[in-house]
C-alpha positions in Angstrom: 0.0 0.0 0.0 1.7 3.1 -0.7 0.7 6.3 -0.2 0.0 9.7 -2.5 -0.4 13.0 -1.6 -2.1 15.0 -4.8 -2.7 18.9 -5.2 -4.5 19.1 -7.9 -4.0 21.7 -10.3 -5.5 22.1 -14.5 -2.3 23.9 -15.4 1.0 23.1 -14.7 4.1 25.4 -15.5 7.0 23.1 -14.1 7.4 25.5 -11.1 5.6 27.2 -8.7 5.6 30.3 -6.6 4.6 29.0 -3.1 5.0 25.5 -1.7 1.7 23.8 -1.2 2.6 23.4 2.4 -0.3 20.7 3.3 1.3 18.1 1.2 4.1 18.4 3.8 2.5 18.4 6.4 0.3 15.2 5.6 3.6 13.6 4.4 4.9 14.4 8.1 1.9 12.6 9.6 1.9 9.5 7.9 3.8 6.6 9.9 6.7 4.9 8.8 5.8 1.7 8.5 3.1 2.9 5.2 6.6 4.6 4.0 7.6 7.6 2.1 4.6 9.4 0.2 4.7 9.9 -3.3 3.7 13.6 -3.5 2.4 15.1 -6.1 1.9 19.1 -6.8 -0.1 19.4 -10.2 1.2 23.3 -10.5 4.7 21.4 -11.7 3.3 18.6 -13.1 0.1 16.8 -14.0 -0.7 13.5 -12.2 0.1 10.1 -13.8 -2.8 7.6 -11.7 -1.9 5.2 -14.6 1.4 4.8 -11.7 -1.8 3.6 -9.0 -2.0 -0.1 -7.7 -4.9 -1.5 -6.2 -5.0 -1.4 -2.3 -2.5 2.5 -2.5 -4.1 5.5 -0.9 -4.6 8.9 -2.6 -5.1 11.8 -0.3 -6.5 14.7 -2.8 -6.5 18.1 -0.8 -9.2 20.9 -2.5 -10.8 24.0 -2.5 -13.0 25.7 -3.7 -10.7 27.0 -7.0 -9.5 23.7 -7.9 -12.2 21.0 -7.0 -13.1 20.2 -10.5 -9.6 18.8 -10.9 -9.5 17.2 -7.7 -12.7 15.2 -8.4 -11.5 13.9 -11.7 -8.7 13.0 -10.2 -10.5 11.3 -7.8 -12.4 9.6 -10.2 -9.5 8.2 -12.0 -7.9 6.8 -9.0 -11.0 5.1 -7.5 -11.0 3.5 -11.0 -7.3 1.7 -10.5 -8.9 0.6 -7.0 -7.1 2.8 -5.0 -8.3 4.2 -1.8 -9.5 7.9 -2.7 -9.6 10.5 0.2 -10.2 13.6 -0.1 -9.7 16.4 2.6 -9.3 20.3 2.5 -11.4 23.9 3.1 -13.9 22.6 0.0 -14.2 18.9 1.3 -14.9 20.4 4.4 -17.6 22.0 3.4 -19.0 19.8 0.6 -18.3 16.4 2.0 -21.0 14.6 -0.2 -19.5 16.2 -3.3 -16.3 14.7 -3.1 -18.4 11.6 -2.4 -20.5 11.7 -5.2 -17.8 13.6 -8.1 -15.2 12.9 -6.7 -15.2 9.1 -6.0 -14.3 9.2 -2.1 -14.4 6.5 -0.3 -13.7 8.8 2.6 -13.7 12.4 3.5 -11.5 14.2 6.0 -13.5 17.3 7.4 -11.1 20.0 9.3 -7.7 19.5 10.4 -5.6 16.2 8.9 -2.6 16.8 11.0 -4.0 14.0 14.0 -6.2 11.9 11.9 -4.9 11.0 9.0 -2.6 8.4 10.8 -6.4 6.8 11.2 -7.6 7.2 7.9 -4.0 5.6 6.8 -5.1 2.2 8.8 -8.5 2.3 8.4 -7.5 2.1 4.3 -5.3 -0.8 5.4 -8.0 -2.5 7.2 -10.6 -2.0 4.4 -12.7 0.0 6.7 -12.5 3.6 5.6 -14.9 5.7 7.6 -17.7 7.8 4.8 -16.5 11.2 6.6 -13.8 11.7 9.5 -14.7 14.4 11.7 -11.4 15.7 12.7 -12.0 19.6 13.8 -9.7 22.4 14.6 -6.8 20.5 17.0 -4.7 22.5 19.0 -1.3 24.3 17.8 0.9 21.7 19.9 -0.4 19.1 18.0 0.2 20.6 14.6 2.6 18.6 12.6 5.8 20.3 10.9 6.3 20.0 7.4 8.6 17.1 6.6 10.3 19.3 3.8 13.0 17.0 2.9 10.7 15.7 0.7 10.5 19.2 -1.4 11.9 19.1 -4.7 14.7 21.0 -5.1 14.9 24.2 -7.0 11.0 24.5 -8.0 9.8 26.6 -5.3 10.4 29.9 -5.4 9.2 31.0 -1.2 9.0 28.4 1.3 5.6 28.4 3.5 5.4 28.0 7.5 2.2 28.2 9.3 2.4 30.1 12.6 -1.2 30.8 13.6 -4.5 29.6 12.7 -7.8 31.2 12.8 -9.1 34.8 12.2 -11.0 36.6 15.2 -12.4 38.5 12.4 -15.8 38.5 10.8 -15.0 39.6 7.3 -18.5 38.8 4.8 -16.2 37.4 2.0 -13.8 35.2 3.6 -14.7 31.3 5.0 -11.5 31.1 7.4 -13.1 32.3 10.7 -15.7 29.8 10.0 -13.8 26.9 8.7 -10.5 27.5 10.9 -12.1 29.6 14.0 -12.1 32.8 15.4 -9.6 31.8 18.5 -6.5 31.9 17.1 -4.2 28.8 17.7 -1.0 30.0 18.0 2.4 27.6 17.5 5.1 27.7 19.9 7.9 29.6 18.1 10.4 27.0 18.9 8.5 24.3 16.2 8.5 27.8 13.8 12.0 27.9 13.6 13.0 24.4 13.5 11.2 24.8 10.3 12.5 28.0 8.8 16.1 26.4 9.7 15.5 23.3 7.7 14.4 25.3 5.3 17.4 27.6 5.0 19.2 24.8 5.2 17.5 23.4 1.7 18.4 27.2 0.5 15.4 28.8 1.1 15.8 32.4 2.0 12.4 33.7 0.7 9.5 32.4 3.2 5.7 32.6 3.6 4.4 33.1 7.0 1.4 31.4 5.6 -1.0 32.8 8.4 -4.8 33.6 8.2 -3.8 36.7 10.1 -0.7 37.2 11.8 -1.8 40.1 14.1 -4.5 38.0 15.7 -4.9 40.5 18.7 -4.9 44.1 18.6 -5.0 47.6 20.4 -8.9 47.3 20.2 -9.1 44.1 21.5 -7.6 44.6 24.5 -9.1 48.0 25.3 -12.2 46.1 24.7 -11.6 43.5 27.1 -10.2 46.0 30.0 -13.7 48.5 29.4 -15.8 44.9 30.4 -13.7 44.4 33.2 -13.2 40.8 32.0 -10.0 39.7 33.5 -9.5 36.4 32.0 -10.4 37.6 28.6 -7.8 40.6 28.8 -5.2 38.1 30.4 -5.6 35.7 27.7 -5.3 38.4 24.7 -1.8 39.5 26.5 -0.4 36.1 27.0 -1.3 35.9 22.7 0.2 39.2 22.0 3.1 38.1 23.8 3.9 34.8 22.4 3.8 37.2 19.0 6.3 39.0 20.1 8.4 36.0 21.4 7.8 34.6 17.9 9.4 37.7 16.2 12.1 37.9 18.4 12.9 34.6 17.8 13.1 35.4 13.7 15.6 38.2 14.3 17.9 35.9 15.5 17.8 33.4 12.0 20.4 34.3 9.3 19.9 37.8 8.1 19.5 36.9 4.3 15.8 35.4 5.2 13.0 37.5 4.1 9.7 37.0 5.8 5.9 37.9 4.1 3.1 37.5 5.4 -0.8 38.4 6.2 -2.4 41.1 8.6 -4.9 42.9 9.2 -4.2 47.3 8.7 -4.9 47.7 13.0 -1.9 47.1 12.8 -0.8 50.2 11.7 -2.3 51.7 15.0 0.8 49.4 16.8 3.7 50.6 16.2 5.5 48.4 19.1 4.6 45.7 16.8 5.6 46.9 13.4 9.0 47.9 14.6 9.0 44.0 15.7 7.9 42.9 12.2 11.0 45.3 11.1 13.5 43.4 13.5 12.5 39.8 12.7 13.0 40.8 8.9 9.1 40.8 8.1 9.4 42.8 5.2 6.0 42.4 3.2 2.5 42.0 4.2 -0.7 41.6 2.2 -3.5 44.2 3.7 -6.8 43.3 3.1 -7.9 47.3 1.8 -11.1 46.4 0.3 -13.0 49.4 -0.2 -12.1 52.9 0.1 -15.3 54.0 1.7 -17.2 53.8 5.0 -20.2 52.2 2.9 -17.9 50.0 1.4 -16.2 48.7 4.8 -19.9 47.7 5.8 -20.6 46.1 3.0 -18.4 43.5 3.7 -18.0 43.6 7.8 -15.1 45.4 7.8 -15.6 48.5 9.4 -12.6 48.2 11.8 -10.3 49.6 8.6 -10.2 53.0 7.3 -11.5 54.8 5.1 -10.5 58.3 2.5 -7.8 60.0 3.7 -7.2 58.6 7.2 -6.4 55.2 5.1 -4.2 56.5 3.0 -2.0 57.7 6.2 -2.8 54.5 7.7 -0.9 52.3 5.1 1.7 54.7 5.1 2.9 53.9 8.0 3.2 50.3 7.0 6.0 51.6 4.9 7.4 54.4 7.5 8.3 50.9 9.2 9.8 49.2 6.6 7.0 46.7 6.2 5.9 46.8 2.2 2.3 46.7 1.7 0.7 44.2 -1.6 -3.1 46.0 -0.8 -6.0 44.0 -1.9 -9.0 45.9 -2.9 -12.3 44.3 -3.7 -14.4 45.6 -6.9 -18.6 45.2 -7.2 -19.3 46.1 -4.0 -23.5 47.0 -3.9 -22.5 50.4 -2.8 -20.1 50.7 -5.4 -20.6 53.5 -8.0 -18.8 54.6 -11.0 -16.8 56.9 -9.5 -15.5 54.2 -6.5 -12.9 53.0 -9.4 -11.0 56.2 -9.7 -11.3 56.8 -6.2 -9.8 53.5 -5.5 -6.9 53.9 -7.9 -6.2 57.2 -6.1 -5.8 56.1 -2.6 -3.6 53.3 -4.2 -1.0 55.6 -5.4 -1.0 57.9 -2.7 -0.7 55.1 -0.2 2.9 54.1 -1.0 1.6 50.8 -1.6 4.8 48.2 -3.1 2.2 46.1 -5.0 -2.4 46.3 -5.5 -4.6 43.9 -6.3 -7.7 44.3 -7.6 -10.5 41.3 -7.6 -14.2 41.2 -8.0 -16.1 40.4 -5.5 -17.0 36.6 -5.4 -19.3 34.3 -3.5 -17.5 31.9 -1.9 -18.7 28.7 0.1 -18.6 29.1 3.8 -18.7 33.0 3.7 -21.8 35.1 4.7 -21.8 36.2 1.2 -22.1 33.3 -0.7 -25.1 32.2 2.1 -26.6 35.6 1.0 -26.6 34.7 -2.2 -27.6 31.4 -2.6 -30.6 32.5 -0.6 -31.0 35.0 -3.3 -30.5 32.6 -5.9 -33.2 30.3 -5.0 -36.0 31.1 -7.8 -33.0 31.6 -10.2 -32.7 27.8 -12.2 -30.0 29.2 -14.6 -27.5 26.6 -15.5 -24.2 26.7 -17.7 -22.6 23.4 -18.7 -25.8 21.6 -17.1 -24.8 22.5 -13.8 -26.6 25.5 -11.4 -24.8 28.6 -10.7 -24.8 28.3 -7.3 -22.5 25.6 -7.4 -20.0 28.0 -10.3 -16.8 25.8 -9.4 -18.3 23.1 -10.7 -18.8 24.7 -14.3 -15.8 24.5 -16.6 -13.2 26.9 -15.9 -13.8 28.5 -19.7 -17.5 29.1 -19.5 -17.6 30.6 -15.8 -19.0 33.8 -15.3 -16.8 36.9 -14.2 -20.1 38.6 -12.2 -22.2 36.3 -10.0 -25.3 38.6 -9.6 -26.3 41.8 -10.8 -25.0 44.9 -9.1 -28.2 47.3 -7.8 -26.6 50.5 -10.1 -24.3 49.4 -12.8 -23.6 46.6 -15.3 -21.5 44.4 -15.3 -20.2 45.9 -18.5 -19.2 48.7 -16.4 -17.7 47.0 -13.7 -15.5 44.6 -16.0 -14.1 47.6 -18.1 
């Protein structure tokens, strides 16, 4: 019985930006005695499941973005009678689709760190479980990356997990639903065991491949002091700390190692904490912007950020630190008007911003907006390539739509141009 690990991917280009960290992390939870994993990572090259014997095990991890893949993937496996297993945010949330398109004969929902060492004998003792329940597990049990494994010289960042979970309540995003709004923080000293076998396999360019790496900020605390709730305030403390431990920790790792990673713009209302970013060599961050306006920020439950002018002082003090900001803005937003492009392109340029995206809003599963939606969608029975548009991912890639539903004031003409 061997064991594969498969990301699935319709395109592959030979290399790849950021390593797919959950392979190796799966790869480091499965037990000697089933051997080394063949992983597979379908952004360098396409899986072969003609190479599948009867009786192996193929762990497909998905979501929502590359599912379609996964489940022909899946198909083709359970067809060389190999054990098909699939796992990941969109298994998580879909666990009969990977059943019924994907071929699963079982489906991991939450965290795989603990129980895939289960699902591993269960395969072996032809009594797969239809869906393992394995839920958010604490950061002491999650398992490092077994990165010897890693190709060499395909990869151009590294990725290492630090924190998981979002206290935040943002309407587009599925993580504080699917991951949790306590943040489960790891000890730094399993951090940088990792960045140092990674340095060691030449790495200097690493991911902090966080949900949000600021988990607790100024607000929270002064929150927790006005309720006089103790605990609460001691507990947020004890989390900023262990932040702090974590970044001094990183200024001690060879200087050549560049950090990126993911926070939220409080804090640039903590300037303790950006001049620690600074130290440990934390020289990027992407900043969820959105919108530029106060109507904007609500439309999307994000009314902690700032807005007009006050953002664009706010982001410059990202770089006042030395912390270079990639700002993601969100396009299509019902309060959107014609005028909320230009607007947005201002405050871009004026923010001394390194890098901007710019996405339309989408409704993904798991987030209040795509529950909005499909609620909305109900008396709607279009269907492209036979299949409802409520379920889009499941529509070929080339026939998709670029606007889910119509905007209250312009078209979508407008919005695309």
């Amino acid at each position: 019985m061997k064991v594969h690990l498969i990301n699935p991917s319709h395109i592959s280009f030979g290399t790849a930006v950021i390593t797919p960290r959950w392979l190796y992390v799966l790869a480091a939870a499965t037990p000697a005695r089933f051997g080394d994993p063949v992983i597979v990572d379908e952004t360098l090259a396409l899986a072969d499941c003609a190479t599948l014997e009867p009786g192996d095990v193929v762990g497909i991890g998905i979501h929502t973005a590359n599912a379609l893949r996964g489940y022909e993937i899946g198909r083709q496996a359970r067809a060389r009678g190999a054990w098909v297993i699939f796992g990941g945010i969109h298994a998580t949330l879909y666990p009969e689709e990977a059943h019924q398109l994907g071929g699963a004969h079982g489906v991991v929902r939450g965290d795989g760190d603990v129980v895939w060492q289960t699902v591993l004998d269960d395969c072996a003792s032809r009594t797969v479980k239809h869906v393992y329940e394995a839920g958010r597990i604490e950061a002491d049990d999650f398992a490092p990356a077994r990165w010897s494994l890693l190709p060499r010289d395909r990869y151009m960042w590294a990725s290492v997990q630090t924190v998981r979970g979002c206290p935040k309540h943002c309407s587009f995003c599925s993580v504080w639903r699917t991951d949790g709004q306590r943040p489960r923080q790891r000890g730094s000293d399993a951090v940088i065991r990792e960045l140092v076998d990674l340095r060691r396999l030449g790495f200097r360019f690493v991911l902090l491949a966080d949900d949000n790496f600021y988990p607790v900020s100024h607000r929270d605390l002064e929150l927790a002091a006005a309720q006089g709730n103790q605990q609460r305030l001691q507990q947020l403390t004890a989390m900023r700390q262990e932040r702090f431990e974590l970044m001094q920790a990183l200024s001690g790792l060879p200087s050549d190692m560049v950090f990126f990673t993911q926070i939220t713009m409080e804090a640039a209302e903590d300037p303790e904490f950006l001049a620690a970013m600074r130290k440990a060599n934390i020289k990027g961050a992407l900043v969820g912007i959105e919108a530029v306006t106060p109507q904007g920020l609500k439309d999307v439950y994000k009314d902690f950020n700032a807005a007009g002018e006050d953002l664009v002082e706010r982001l410059r003090v990202f770089r006042a630190h030395g912390v270079h900001v990639l700002g993601s803005f969100i396009f299509g937003l019902p309060s959107d008007r014609p005028e909320t492009f230009e607007a947005t392109i201002s405050v871009a340029q004026r923010s001394e911003l390194a890098f901007a995206q710019f996405v339309m809003l989408q409704p993904f599963p798991g987030t209040v907006d795509f529950g909005r939606w499909e609620k909305n969608m109900q008396e709607d029975d279009r269907q492209i390539a036979g299949v409802p548009l409520t379920r889009y991912w499941l529509i070929p890639g080339n026939q998709r739509p670029k606007i889910y539903s119509p905007h209250p004031v312009m078209s979508a003409e407008e919005i695309c141009r």
